[in-house]
C-alpha positions as a printed Julia matrix, in Angstrom:
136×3 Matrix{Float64}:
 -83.34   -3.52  59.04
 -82.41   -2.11  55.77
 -79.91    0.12  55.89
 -80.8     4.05  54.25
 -77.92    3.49  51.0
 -79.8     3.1   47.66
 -78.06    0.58  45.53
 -76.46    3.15  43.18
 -73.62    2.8   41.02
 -71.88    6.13  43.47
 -72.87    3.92  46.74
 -71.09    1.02  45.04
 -68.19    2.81  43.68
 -68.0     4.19  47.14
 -67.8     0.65  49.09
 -65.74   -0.53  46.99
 -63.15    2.37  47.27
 -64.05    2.5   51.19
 -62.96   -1.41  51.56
 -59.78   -0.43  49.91
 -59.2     1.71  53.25
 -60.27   -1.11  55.31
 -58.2    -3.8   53.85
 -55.15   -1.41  54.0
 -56.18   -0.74  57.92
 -56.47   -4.58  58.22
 -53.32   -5.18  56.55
 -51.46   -2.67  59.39
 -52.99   -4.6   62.62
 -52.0    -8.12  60.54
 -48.48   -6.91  60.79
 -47.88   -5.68  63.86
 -50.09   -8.42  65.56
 -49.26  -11.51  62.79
 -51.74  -14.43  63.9
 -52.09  -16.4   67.03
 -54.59  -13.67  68.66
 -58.02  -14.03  69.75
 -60.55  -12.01  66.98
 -61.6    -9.64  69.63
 -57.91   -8.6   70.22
 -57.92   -8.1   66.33
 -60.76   -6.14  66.46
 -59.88   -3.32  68.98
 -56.73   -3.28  67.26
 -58.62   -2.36  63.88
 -61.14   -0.21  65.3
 -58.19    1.64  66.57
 -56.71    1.82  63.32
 -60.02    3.18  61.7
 -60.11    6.11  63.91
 -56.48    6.86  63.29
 -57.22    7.18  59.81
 -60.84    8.95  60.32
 -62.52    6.41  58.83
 -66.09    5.93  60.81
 -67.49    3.13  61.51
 -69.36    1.14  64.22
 -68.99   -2.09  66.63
 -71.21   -4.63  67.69
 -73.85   -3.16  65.4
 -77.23   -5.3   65.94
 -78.87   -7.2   63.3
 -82.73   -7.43  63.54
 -84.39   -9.91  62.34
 -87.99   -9.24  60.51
 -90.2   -12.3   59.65
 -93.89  -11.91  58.8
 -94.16   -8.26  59.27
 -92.68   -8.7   63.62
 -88.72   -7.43  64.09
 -87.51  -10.23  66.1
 -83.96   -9.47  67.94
 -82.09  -13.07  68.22
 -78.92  -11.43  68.83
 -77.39  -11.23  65.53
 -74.32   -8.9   65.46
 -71.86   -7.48  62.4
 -68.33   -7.21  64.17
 -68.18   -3.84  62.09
 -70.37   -1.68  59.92
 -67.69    1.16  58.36
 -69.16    4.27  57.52
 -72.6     3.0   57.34
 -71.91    1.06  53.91
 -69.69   -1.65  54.48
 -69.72   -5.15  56.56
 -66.7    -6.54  57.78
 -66.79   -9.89  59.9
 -63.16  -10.55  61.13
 -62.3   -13.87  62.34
 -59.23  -15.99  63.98
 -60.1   -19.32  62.4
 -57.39  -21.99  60.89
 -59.86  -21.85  57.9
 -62.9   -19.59  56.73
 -65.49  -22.27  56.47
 -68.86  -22.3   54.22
 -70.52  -20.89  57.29
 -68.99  -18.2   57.91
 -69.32  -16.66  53.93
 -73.01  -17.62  54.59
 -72.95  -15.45  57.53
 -72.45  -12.56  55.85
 -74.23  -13.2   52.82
 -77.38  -13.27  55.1
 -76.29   -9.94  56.93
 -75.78   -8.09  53.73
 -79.37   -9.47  52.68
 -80.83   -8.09  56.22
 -79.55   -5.23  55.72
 -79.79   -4.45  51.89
 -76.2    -3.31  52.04
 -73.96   -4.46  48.81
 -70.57   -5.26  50.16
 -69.06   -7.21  52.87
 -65.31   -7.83  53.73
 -64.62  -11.82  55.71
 -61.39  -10.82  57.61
 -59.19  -13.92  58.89
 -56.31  -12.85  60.94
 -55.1   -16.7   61.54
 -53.12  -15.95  58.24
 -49.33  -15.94  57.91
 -49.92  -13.22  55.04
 -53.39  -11.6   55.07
 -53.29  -10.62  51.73
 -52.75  -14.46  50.65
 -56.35  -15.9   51.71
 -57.33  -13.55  54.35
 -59.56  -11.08  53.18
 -62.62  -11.84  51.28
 -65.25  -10.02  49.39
 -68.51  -10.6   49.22
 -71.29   -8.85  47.47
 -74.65   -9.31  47.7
């Protein structure tokens, strides 16, 4: 499933600037939540702070699988796809583990997309270890 974005240096410039928007969304639900929460309480609370700010995006957004020419759906999911360019995986974890960066490496692969944001809410300060960026 790649996505339609050509890897240009204007696509990239505009992810980056794009997970500037997210991070500063992210950073709003972090403080009026703080950790503790399940992710899916995080994540209706961010989706509702995209719209507020207009920012589109979508939820749940399926992952196909392709392997010798056959799609194959195993039921991969991205928690987010924003505006079509960017992947953000949000989790409540005490600790984002090896796993979980590999996660999204292999989404942003699938997908031929560039940049991916690895959200942990289970932060006291989200901008101290809870956002991370990934590029593929």
């Amino acid at each position: 499933m790649k996505m339609n974005h050509k890897d240009t240096k204007d696509t990239k410039k505009t992810s980056d600037e794009l997970s500037y928007q997210i991070i500063g969304a992210a950073i709003e639900v972090h403080k009026a939540l703080g950790p503790g929460l399940l992710e899916s309480a995080y994540e209706l609370c961010l989706c509702r702070e995209l719209s507020l700010r207009n920012i589109p995006f979508a939820r749940q957004v399926p992952v196909p699988l392709e392997y010798k020419g056959v799609r194959l759906e195993c039921g991969y999911q991205m928690d987010l796809l924003v505006d079509g360019l960017v992947i953000v995986e949000l989790k409540a974890v005490d600790e984002i583990a090896p796993i979980h960066r590999a996660q999204i490496l292999s989404y942003l692969r699938l997908t031929g997309l560039w940049l991916g944001l690895l959200i942990n809410f289970h932060v006291p300060v989200l901008t101290d270890g809870g956002i991370e960026r990934l590029v593929n």
